[in-house]
TORPA-4810 file (N, C-alpha, C, O; in nm, 3 decimals):
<nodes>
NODE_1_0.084_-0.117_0.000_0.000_0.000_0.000_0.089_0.124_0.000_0.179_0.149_0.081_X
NODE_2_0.049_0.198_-0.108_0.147_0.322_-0.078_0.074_0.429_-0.041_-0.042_0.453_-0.076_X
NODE_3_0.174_0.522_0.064_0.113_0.656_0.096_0.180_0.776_0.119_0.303_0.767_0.115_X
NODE_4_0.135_0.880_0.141_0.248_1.018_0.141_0.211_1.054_0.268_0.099_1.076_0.314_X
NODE_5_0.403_1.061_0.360_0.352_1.133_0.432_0.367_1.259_0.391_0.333_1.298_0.280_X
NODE_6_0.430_1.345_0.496_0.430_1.522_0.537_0.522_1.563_0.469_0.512_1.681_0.435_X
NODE_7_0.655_1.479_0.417_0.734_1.563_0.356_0.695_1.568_0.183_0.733_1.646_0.096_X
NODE_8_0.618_1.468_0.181_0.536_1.470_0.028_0.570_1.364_-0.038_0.549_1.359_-0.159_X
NODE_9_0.628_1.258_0.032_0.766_1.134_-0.032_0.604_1.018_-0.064_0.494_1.026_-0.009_X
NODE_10_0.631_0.962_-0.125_0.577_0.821_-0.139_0.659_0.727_-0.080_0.781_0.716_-0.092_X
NODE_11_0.558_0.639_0.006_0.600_0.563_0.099_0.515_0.408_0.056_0.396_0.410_0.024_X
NODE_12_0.585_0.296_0.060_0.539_0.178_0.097_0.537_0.097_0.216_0.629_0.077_0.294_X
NODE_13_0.390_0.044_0.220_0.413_-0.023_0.382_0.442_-0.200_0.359_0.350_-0.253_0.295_X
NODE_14_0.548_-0.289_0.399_0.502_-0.340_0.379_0.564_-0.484_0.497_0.667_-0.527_0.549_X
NODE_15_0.431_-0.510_0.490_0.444_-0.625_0.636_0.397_-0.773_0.625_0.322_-0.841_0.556_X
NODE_16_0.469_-0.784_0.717_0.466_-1.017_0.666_0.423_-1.052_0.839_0.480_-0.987_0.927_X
NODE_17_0.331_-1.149_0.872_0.314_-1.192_0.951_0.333_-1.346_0.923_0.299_-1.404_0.820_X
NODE_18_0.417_-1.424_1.076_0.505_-1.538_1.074_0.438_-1.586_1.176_0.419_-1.520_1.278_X
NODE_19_0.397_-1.699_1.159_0.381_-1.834_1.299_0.567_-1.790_1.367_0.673_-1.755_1.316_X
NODE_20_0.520_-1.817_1.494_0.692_-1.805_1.542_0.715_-1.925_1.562_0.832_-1.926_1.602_X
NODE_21_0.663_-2.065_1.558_0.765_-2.163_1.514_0.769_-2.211_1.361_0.800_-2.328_1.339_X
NODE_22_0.737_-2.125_1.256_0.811_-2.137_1.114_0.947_-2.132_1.122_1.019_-2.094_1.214_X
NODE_23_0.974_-2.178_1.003_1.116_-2.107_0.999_1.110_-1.964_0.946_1.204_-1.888_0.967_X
NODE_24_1.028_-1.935_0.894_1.019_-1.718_0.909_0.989_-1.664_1.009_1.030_-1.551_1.032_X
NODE_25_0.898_-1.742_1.106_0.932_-1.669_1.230_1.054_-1.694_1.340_1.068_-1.637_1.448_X
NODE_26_1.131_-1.789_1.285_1.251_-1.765_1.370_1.345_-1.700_1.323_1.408_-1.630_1.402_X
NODE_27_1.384_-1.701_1.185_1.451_-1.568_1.149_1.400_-1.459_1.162_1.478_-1.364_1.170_X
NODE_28_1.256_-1.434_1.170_1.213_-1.312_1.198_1.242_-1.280_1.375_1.259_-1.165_1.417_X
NODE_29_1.243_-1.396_1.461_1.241_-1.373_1.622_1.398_-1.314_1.587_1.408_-1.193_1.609_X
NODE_30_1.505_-1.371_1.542_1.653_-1.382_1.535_1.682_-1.248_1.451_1.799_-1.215_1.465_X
NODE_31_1.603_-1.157_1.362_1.638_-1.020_1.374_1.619_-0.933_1.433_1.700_-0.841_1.424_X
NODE_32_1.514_-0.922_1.514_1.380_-0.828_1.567_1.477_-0.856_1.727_1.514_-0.761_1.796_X
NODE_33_1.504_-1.001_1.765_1.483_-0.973_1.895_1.624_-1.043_1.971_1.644_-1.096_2.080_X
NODE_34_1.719_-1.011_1.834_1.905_-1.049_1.878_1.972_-0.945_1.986_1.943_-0.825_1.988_X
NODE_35_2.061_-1.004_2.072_2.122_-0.929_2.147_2.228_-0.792_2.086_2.238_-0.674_2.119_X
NODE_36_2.290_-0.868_1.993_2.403_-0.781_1.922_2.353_-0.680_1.833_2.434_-0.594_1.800_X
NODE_37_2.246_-0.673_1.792_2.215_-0.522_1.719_2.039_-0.497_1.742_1.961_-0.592_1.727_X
NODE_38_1.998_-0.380_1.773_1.858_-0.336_1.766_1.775_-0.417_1.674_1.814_-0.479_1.576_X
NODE_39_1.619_-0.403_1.735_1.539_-0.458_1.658_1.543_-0.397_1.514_1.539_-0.474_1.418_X
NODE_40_1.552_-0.242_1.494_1.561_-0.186_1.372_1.681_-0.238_1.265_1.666_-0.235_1.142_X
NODE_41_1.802_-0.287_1.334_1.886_-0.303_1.268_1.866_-0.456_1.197_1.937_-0.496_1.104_X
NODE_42_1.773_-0.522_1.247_1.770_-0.658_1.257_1.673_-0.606_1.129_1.734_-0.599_1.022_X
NODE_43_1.598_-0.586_1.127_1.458_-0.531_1.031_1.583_-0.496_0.887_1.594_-0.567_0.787_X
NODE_44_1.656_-0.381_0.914_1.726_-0.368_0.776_1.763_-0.444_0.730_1.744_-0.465_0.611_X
NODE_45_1.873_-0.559_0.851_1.927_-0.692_0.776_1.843_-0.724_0.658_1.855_-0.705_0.537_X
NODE_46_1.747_-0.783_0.740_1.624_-0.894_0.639_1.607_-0.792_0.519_1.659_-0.833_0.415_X
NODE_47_1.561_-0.696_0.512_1.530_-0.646_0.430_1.641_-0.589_0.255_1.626_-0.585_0.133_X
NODE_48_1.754_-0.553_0.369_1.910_-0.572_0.264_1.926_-0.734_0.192_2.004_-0.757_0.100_X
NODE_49_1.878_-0.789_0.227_1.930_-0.966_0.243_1.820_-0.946_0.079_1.852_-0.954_-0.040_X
NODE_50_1.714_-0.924_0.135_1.587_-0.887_-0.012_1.615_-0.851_-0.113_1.591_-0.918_-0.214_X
NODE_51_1.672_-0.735_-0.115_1.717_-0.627_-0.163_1.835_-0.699_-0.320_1.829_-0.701_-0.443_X
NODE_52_1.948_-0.755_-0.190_2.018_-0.782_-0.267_2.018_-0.854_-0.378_2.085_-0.827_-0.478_X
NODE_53_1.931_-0.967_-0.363_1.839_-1.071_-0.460_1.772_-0.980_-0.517_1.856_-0.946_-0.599_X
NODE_54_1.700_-0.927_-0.533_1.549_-0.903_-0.621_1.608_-0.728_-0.674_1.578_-0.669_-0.778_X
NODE_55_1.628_-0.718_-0.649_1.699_-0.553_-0.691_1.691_-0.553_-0.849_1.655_-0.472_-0.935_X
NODE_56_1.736_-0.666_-0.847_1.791_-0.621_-1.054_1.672_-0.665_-1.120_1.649_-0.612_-1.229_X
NODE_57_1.571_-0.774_-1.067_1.427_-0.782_-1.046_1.352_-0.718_-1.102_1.286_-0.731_-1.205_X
NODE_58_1.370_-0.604_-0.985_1.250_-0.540_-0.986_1.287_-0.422_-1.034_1.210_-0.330_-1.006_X
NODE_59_1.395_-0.392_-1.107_1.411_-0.281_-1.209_1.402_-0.336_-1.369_1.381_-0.262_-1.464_X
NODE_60_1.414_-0.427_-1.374_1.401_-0.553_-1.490_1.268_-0.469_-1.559_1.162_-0.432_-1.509_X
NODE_61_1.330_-0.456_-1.714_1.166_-0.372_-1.771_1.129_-0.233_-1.770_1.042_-0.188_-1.844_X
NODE_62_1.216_-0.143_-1.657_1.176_-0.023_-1.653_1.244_0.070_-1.716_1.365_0.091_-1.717_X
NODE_63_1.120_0.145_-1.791_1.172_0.216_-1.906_1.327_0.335_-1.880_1.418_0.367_-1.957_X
NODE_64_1.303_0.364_-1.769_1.447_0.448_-1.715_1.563_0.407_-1.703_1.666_0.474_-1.705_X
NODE_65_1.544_0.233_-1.681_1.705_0.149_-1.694_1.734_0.101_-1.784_1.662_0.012_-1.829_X
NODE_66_1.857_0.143_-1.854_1.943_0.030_-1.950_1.987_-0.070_-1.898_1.999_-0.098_-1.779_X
NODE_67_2.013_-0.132_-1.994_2.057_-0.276_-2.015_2.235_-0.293_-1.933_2.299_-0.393_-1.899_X
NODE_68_2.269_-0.129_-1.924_2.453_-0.209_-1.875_2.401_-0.137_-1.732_2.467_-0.161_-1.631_X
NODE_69_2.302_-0.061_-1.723_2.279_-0.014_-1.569_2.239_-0.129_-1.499_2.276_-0.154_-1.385_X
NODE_70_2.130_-0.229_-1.595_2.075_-0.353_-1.491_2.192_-0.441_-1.510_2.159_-0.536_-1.439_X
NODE_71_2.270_-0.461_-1.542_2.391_-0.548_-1.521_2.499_-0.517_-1.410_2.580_-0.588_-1.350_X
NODE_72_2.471_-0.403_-1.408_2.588_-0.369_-1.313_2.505_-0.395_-1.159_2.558_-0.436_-1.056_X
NODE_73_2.376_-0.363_-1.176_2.260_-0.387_-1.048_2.300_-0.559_-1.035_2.320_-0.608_-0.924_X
NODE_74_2.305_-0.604_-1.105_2.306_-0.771_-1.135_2.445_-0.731_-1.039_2.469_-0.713_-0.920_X
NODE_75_2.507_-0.731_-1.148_2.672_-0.788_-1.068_2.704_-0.753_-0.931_2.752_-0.819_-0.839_X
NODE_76_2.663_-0.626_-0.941_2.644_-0.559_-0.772_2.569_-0.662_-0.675_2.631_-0.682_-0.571_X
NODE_77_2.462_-0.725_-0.685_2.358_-0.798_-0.634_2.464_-0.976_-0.645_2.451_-1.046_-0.545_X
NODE_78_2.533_-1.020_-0.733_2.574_-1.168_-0.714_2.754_-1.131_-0.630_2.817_-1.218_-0.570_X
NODE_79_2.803_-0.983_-0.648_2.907_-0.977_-0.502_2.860_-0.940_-0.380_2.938_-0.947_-0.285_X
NODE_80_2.774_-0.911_-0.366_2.713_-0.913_-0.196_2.651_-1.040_-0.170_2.624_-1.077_-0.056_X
NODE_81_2.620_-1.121_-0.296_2.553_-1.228_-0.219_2.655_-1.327_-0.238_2.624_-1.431_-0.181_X
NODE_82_2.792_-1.335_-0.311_2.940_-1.386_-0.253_2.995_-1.366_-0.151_3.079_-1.440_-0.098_X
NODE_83_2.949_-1.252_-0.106_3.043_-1.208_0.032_2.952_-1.235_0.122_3.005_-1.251_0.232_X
NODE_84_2.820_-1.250_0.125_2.710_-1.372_0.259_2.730_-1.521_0.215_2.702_-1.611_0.294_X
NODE_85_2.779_-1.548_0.092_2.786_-1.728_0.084_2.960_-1.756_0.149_2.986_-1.863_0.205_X
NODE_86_3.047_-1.664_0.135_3.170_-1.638_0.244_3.156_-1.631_0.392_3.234_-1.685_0.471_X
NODE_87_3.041_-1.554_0.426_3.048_-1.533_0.550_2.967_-1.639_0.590_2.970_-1.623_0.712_X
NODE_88_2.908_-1.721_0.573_2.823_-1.831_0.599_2.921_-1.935_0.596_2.930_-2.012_0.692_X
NODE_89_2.990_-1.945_0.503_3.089_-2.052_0.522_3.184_-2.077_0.630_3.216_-2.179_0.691_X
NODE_90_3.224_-1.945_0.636_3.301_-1.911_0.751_3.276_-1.899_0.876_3.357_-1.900_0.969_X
NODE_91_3.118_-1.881_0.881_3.027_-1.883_1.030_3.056_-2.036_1.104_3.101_-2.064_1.215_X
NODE_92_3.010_-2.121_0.990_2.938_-2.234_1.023_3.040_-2.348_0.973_3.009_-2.462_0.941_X
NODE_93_3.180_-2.286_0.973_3.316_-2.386_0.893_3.228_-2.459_0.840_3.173_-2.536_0.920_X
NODE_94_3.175_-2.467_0.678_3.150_-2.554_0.587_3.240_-2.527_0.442_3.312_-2.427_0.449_X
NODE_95_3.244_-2.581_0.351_3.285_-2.545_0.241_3.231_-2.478_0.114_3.122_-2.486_0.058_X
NODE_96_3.299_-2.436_0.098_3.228_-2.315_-0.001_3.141_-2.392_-0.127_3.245_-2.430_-0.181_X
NODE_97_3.081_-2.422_-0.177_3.031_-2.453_-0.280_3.102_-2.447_-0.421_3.164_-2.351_-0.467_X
NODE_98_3.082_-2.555_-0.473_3.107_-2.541_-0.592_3.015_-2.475_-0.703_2.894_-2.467_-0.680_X
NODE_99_3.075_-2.421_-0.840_2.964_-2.323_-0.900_2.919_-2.414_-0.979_2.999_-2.484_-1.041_X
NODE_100_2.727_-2.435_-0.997_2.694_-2.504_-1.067_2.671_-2.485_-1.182_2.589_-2.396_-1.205_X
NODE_101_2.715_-2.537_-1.266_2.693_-2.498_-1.403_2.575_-2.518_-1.489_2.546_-2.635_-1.514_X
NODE_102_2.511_-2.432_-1.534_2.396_-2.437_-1.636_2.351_-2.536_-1.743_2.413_-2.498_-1.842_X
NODE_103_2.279_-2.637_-1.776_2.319_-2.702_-1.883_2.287_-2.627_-2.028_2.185_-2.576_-2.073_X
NODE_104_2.392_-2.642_-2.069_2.358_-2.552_-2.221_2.395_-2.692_-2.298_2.501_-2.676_-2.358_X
NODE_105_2.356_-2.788_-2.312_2.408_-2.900_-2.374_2.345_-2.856_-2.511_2.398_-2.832_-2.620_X
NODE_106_2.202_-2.853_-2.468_2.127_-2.814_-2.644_2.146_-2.708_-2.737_2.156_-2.703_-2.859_X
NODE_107_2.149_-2.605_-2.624_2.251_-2.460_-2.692_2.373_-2.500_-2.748_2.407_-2.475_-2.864_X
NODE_108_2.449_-2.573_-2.649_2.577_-2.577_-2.762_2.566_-2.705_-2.894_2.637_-2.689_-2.993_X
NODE_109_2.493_-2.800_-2.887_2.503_-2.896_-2.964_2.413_-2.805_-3.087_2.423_-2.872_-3.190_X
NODE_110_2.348_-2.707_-3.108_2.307_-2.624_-3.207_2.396_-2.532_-3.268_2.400_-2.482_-3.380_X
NODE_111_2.443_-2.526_-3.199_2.571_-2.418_-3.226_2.657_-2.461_-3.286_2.713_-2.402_-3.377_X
NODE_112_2.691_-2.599_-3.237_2.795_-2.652_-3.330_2.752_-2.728_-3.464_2.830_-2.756_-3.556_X
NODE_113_2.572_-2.766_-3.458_2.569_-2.806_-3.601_2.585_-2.695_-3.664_2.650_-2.700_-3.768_X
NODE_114_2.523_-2.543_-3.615_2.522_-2.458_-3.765_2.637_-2.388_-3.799_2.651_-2.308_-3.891_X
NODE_115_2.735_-2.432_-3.700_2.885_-2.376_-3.780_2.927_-2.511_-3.808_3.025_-2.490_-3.879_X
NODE_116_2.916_-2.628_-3.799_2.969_-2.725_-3.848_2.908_-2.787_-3.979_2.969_-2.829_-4.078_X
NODE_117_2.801_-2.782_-3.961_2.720_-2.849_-4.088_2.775_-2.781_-4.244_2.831_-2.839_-4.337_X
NODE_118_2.733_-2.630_-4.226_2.790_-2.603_-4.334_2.941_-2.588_-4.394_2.982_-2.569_-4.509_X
NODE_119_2.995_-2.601_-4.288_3.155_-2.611_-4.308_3.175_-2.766_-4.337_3.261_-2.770_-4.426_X
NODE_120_3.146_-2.867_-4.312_3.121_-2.969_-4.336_3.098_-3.000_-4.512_3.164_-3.066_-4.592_X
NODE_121_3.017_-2.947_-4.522_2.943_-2.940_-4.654_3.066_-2.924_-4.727_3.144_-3.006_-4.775_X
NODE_122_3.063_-2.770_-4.723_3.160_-2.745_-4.816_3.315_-2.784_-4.822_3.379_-2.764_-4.925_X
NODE_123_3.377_-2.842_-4.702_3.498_-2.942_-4.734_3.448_-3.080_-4.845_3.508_-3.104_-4.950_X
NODE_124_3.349_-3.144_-4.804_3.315_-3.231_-4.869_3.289_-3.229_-5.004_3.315_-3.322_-5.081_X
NODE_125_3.228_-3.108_-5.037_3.226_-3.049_-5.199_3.400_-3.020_-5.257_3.432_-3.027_-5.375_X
NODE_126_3.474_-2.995_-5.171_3.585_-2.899_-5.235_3.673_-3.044_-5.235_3.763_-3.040_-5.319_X
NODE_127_3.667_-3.169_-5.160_3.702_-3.273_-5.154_3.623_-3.417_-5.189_3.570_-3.481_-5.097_X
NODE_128_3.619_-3.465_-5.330_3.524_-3.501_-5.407_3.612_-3.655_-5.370_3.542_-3.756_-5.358_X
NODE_129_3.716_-3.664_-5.357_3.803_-3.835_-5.333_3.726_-3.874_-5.233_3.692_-3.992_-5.242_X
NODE_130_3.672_-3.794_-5.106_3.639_-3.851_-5.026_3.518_-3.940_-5.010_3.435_-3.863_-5.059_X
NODE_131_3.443_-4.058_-4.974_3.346_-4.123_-4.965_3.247_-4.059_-4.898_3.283_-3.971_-4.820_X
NODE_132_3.088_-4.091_-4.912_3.029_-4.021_-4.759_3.049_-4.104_-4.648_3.017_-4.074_-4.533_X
NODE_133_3.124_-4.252_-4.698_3.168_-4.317_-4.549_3.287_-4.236_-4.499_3.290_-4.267_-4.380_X
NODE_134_3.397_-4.141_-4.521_3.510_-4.160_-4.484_3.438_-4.009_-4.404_3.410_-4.017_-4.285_X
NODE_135_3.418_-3.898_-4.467_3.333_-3.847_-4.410_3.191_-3.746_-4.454_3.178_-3.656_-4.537_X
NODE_136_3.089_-3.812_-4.349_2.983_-3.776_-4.361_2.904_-3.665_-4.369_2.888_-3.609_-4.261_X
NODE_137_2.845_-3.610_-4.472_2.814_-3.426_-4.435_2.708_-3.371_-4.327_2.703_-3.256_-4.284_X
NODE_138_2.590_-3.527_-4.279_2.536_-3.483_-4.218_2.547_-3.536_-4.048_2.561_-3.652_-4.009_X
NODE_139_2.535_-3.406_-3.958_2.654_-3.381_-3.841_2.514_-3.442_-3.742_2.544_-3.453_-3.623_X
NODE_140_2.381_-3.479_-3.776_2.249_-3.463_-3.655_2.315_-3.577_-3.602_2.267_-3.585_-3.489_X
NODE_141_2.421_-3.695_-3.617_2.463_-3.737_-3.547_2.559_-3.674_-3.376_2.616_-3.735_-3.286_X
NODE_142_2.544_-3.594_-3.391_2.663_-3.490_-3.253_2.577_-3.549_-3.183_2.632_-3.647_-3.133_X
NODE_143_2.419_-3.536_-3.138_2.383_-3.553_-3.071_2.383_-3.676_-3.016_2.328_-3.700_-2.909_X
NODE_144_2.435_-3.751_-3.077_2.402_-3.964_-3.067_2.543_-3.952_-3.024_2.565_-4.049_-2.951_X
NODE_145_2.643_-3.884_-3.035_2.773_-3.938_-2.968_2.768_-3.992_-2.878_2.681_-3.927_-2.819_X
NODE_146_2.803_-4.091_-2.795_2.804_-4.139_-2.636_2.985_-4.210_-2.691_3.034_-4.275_-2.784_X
NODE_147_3.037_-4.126_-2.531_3.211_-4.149_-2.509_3.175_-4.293_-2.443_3.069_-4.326_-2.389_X
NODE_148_3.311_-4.379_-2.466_3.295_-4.491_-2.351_3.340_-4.432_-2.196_3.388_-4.324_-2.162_X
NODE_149_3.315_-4.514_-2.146_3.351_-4.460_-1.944_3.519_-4.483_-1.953_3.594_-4.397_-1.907_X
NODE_150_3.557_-4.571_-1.999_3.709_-4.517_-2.019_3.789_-4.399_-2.055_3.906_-4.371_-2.027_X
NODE_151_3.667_-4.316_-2.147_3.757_-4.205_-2.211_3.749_-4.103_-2.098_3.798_-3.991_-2.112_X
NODE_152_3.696_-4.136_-1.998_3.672_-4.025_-1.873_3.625_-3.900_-1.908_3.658_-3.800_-1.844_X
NODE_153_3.536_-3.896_-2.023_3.471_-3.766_-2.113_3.343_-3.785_-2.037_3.274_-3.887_-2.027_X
NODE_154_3.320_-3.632_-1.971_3.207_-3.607_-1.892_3.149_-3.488_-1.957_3.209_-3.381_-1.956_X
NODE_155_3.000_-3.508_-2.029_2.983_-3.362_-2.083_2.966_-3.276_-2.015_2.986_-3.160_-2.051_X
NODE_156_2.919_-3.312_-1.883_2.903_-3.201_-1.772_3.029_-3.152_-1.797_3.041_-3.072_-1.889_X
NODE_157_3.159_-3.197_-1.711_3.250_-3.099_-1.703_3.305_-3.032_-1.829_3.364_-2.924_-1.816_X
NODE_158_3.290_-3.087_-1.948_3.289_-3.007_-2.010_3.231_-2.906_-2.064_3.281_-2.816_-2.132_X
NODE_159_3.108_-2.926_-2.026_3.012_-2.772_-2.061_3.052_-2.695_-1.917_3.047_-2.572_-1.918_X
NODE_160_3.074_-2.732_-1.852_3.102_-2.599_-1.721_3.244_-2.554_-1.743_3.276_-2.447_-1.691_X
NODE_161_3.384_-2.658_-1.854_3.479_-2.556_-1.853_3.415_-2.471_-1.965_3.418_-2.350_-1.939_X
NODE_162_3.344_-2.514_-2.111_3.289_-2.407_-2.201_3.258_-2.276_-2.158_3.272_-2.169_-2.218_X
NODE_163_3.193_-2.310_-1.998_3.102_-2.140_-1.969_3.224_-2.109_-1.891_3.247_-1.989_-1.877_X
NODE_164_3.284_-2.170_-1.853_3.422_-2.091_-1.722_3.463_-1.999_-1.871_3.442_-1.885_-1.912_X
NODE_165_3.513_-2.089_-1.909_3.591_-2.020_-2.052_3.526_-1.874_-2.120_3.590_-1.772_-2.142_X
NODE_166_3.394_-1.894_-2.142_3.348_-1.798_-2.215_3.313_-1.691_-2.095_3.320_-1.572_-2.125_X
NODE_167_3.283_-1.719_-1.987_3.284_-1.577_-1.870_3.450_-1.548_-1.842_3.467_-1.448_-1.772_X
NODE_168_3.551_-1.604_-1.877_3.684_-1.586_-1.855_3.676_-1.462_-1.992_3.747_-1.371_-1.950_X
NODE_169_3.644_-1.435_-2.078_3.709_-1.387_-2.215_3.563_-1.295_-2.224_3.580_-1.206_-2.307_X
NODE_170_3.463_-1.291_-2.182_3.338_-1.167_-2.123_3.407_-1.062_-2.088_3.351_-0.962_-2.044_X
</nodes>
């Protein structure tokens, strides 16, 4: 609900009610009602913690932000929430996580027919000795590849060095 006060500002109210044995109401008891900082300060926590997630969100679409302003909101928003997956680690000695990687298996197996196919092609035209057994022009096989377990070829890890690689050279 929004409203104005006295200085003329637009204001939002906005409030969550928690069972206090949820788990939102014990993080909510554990900001509101911690020894080491005020209830107010406890209130900003949660609310910074929000913030930092949904920020790039909820500017997402609006006609006043560009595209390298919401990126930088982005990037701003995934180093504060590195430096709480640090401090969590470090709270609670666990290990840091590994970064999970996205599967782009189908993205990239497209990618490589349509720069391969036609490059394909045209070696095969410019090389007429060759059989279509020796090699074949059409590539919809990529997808049927399967490595044996000996070759220790994991497409996972290799699509997560692909994206290391391509955010390395971003």
């Amino acid at each position: 609900m929004a409203t104005t006060d006295k200085a003329g500002r637009q204001r939002i109210q906005f409030a969550f009610n928690a069972d206090l044995d949820s788990v939102v109401g014990h993080v909510f008891q554990y900001l509101t009602k911690n020894h080491c900082f005020s209830s107010r300060e406890g209130k900003k926590k949660g609310v910074d913690a929000m913030v930092m997630f949904y920020k790039p969100f909820a500017y997402q679409g609006k006609e006043n932000v560009n595209e390298e302003e919401l990126q930088a909101m982005a990037q701003d928003s995934v180093a504060a929430l590195s430096r709480q997956i640090e401090f969590l680690c470090s709270a609670f000695e666990i290990e840091r996580p590994s970064v999970v990687c996205p599967d782009f298996g189908a993205e990239v197996e497209q990618a490589l027919k349509n720069v391969l196919t036609p490059e394909t092609a045209r070696m095969y035209q410019e090389t007429p000795e060759l059989s279509p057994i020796d090699f074949p022009p059409d590539l919809s096989l990529l997808g049927e590849v399967e490595m044996d377990k000996e070759s220790g070829f994991e497409e996972d890890a290799l699509l997560c060095d692909v994206h290391s690689n391509a955010e390395a050279v971003a």
